[in-house]
C-alpha positions as a printed NumPy array, in Angstrom:
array([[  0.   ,   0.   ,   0.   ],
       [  2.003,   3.139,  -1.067],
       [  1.912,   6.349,   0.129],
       [ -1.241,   4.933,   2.56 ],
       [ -0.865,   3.29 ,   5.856],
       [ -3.026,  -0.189,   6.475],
       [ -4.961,  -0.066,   9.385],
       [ -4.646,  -3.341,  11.218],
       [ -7.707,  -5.382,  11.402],
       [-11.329,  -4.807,  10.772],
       [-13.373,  -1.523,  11.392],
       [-17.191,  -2.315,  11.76 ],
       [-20.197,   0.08 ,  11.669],
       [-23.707,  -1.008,  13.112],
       [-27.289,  -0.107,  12.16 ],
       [-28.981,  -1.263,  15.076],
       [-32.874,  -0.986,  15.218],
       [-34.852,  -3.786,  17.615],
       [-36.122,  -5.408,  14.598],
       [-32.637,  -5.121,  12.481],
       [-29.005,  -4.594,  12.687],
       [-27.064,  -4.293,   9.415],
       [-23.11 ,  -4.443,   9.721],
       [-20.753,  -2.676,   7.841],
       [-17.056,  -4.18 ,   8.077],
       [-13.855,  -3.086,   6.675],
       [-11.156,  -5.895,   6.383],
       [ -8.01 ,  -2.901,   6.853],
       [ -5.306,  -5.462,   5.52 ],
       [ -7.168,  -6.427,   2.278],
       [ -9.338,  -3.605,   2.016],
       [-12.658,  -6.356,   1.787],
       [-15.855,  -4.38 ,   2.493],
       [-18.991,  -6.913,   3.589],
       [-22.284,  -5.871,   4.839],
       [-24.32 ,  -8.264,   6.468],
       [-28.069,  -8.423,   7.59 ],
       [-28.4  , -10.044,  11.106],
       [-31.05 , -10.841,  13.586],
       [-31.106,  -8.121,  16.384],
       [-29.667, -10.356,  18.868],
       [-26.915,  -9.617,  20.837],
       [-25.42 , -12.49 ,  21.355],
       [-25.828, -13.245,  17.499],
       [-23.996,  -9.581,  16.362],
       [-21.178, -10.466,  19.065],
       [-20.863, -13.642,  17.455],
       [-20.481, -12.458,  14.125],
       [-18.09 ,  -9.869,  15.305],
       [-15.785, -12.58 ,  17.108],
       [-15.34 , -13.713,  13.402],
       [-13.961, -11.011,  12.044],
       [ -9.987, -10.61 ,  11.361],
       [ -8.924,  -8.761,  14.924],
       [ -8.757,  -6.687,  16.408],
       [-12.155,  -5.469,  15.217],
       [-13.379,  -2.007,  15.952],
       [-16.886,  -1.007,  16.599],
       [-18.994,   1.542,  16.693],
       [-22.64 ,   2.559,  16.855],
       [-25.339,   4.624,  17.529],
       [-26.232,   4.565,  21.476],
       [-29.603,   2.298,  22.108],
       [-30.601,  -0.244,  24.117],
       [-28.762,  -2.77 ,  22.731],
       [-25.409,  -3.231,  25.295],
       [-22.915,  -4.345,  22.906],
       [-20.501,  -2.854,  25.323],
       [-21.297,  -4.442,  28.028],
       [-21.922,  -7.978,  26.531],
       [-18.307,  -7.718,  24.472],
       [-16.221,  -6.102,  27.648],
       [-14.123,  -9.463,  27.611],
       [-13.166,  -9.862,  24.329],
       [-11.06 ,  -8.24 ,  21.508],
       [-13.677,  -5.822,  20.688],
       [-12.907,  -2.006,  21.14 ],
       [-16.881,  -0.955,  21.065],
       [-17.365,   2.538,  20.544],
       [-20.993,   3.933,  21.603],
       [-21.655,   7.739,  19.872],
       [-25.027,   9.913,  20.197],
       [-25.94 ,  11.653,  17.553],
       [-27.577,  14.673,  19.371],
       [-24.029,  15.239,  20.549],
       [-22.407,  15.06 ,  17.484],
       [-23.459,  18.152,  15.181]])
C-alpha cells in the first residue's frame, strides 16, 4: 500500500434498530468491504463480530442494545456515539 498506511484489522459500523441490525465491516489489511443483515440479537452480532480478522473495531449509535457491556471481555474495542451530541 504506497503512500497509505493499512490499518490493522477490521473496522465495523452497526445499524442497530430492535427489529434489524445491518453491519458494515472493513477488512483494513485487504481492504474487503462486507455488509451483512443479522437478527437483532446480541449475542448473534457479538458472534459475528468474534469472526472477524482482529482486532475489530466497533462503533454505533447509542440504544438499548449493550454491545458494550456484553463484548467487555473480548477483543472488541466498542465505541458507543449519540448523535444529538455530534453536530
Amino acid at each position: 500500500m504506497s503512500g497509505s498506511a493499512a490499518i490493522a484489522g477490521t473496522a465495523v459500523g452497526l445499524d442497530v434498530h430492535d427489529r434489524s441490525t445491518v453491519a458494515w465491516a472493513l477488512d483494513g489489511l485487504i481492504g474487503e468491504v462486507v455488509a451483512e443483515h443479522l437478527v437483532p440479537d446480541t449475542a448473534a452480532v457479538v458472534g459475528w463480530l468474534e469472526r472477524l480478522p482482529g482486532p475489530v473495531a466497533v462503533a454505533y449509535e447509542a440504544g438499548s442494545k449493550g454491545f458494550g457491556r456484553v463484548a467487555g471481555g473480548t477483543l472488541l474495542r466498542i465505541f458507543v456515539f449519540s448523535t444529538s451530541k455530534t453536530a
